[in-house]
C-alpha positions in Angstrom: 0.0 0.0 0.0 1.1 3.7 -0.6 2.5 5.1 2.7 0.4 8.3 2.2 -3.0 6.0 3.4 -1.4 4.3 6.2 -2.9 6.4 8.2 -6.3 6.1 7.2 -6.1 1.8 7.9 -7.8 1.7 11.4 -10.6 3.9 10.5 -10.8 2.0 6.8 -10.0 -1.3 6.1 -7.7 -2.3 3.8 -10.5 -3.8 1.4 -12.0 -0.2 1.7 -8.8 1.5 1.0 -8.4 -0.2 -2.1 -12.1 0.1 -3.1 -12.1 3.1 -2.6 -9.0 3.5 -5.1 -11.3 1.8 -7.7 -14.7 5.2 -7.0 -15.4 7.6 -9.0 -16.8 10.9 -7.7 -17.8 13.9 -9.6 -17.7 17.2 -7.7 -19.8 20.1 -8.8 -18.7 23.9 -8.1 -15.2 24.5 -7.1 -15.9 27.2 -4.4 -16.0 27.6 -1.3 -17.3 23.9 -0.5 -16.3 22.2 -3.8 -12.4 22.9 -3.2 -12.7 21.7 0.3 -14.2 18.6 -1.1 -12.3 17.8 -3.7 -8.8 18.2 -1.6 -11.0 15.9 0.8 -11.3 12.7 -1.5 -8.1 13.4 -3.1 -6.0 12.7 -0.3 -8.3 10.0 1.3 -7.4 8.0 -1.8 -10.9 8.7 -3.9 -9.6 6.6 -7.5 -11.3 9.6 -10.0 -12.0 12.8 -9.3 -14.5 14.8 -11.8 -14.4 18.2 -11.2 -17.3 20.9 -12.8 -17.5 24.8 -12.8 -17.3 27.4 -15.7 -16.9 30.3 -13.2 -13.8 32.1 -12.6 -11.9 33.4 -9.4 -12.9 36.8 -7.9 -11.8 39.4 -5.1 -14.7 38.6 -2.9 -13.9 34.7 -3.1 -10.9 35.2 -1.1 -12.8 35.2 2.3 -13.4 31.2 2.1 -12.5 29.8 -1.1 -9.3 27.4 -0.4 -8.0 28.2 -4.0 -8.5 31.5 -4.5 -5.5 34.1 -4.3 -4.7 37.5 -4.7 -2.9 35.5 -8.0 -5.5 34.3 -9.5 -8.6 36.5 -10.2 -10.4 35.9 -13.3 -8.9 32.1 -13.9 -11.0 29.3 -13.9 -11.9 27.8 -10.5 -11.8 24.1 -12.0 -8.7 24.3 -13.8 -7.3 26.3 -10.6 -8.1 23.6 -8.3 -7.2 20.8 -10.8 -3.7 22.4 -10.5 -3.9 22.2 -6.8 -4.8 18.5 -6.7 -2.1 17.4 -8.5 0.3 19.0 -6.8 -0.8 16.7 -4.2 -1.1 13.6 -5.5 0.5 13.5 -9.5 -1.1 10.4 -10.0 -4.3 11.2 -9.1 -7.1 10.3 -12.1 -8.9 13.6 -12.8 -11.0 15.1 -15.0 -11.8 18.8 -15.2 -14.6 20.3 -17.2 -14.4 24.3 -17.1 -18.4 24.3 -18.0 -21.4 25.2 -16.3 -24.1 22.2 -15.9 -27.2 22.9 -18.3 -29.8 20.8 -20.0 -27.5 19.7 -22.4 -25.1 18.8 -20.9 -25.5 17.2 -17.6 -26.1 13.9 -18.6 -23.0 13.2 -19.9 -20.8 15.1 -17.9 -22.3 13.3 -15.2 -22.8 10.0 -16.5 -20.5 6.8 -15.3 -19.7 8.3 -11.7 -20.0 6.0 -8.3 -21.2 9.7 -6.5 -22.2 13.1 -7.5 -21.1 16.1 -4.7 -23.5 19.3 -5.2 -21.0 21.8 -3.9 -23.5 24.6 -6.3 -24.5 27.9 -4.5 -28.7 28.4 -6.6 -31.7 26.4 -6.6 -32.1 25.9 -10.7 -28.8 23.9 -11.1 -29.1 21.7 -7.9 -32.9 21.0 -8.8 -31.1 20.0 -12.8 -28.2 18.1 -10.7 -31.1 16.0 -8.5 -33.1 15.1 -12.0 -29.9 14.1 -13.7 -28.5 12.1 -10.8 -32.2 10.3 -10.4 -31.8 9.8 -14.3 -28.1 8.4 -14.5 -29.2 6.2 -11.0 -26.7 7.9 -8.8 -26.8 8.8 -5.3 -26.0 12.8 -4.5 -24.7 14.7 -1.6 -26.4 17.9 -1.2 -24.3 20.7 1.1 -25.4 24.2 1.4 -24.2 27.1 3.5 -24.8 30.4 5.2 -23.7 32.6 7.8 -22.8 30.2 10.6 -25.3 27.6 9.5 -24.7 24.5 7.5 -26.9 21.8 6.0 -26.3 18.3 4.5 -28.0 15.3 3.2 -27.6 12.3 1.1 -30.3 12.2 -1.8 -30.4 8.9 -3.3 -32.3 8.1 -7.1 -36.3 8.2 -6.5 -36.0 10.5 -2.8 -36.6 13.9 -4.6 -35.2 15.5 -1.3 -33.8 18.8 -2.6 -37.2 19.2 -4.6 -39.2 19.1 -1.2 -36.0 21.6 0.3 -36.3 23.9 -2.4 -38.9 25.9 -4.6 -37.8 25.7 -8.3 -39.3 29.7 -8.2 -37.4 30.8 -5.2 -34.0 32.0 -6.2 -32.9 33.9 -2.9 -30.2 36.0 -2.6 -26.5 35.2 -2.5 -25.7 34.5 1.2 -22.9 35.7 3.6 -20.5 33.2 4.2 -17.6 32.8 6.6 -14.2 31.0 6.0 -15.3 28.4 8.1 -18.7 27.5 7.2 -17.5 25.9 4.3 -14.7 24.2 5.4 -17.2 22.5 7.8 -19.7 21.6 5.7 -17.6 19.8 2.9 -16.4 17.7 5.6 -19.7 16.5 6.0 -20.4 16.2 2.6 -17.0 14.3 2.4 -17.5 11.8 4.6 -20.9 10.8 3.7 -20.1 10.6 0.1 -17.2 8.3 1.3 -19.4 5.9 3.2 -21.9 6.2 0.4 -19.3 4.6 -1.9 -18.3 2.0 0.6 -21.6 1.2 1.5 -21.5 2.0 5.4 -24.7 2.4 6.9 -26.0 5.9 8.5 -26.1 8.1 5.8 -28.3 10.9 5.8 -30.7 9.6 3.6 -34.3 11.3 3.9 -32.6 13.2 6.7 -31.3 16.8 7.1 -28.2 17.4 9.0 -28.8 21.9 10.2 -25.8 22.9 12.5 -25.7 26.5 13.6 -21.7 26.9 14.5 -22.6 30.3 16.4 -25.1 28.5 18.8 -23.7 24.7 18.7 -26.4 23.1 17.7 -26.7 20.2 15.7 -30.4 19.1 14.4 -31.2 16.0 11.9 -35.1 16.4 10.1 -36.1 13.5 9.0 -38.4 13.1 5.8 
């Protein structure tokens, strides 16, 4: 075994580690959660890493987006973060699409992954990303942020969860965010997209994970 994952055996099997080597993930949005993610799987040994965004890096992303710099305004955030991820493991199998999801194209840029991570910030894309992944058969990790607050769930095919979370007509706002809302929140979406591919039980399916960091509190709603 690679030295890098000894560490993880105790916590993961050996079976595990190598199944895992064998997953493939695709990670949509590489901002403020997406980046987190994606550096998540990528050193816990994830075999495939997709990644998905047609934005680019701006001044205001540099409160609590992990790959944005005063260097890099205006560069794409995928390509930006594929970079990053190679730097840190060279071998690493990754694909990195510097598109925004539509219509089109979702079904085959989504097609043929183990796990899909919705790492998006609006209600029309992550409503296109639940259809597609119920389509393609595929469960999907839903993370969202705001302020302090946090919120998580596991939406597998034919549970519809983020169309009961969220009005296709209500588009609100974009939210503040803190540096480590984020962080927090793709660890979530991190580890439950891990035991998704391995199978573990007590995943947040048909349950919704709210934590509010300011108060401490941690609530699960059930569906």
């Amino acid at each position: 075994m690679d030295k890098r994952y000894e560490r993880n055996i105790g916590a993961l099997t050996q079976t595990e580690q190598e199944l895992l080597q064998t997953k493939k993930a695709a990670v949509i949005g590489c901002g403020g959660l997406g980046c987190y993610i994606a550096e998540f799987l990528a050193r816990i040994g994830l075999g495939h890493l997709t990644l998905i965004d047609g934005d680019v890096f701006a001044q205001s992303n540099l409160n609590r987006q992990l790959y944005a710099l005063e260097t890099n305004p205006g560069k794409n955030k995928a390509l930006e973060a594929g970079e990053r991820l190679l730097q840190i493991r060279s071998n690493l199998s990754l694909n990195v699409i510097d598109v925004f999801l539509t219509n089109k194209n979702a079904g085959e840029v989504l097609k043929g992954h183990d796990v899909i991570i919705d790492a998006l910030d609006n209600v029309k894309a992550r409503l296109l990303v639940e259809k597609t992944a119920h389509t393609l058969e595929i469960p999907l990790v839903h993370g969202a942020v705001e302020g302090w607050n946090a919120q998580v769930c596991t939406v597998f095919p034919g549970d519809f969860t983020l169309s009961m979370l969220y009005p296709a007509d209500n588009e609100p706002d974009k939210p503040s965010v803190l540096s480590f809302t984020p962080a927090f929140c793709a660890s979530l979406q991190a580890s439950e997209a891990v035991k998704v591919l391995l199978k573990k039980e007590n995943v947040l399916r048909k349950k919704l994970l709210i934590a509010d960091l300011k108060e401490m509190t941690f609530d699960i709603v059930e569906f």
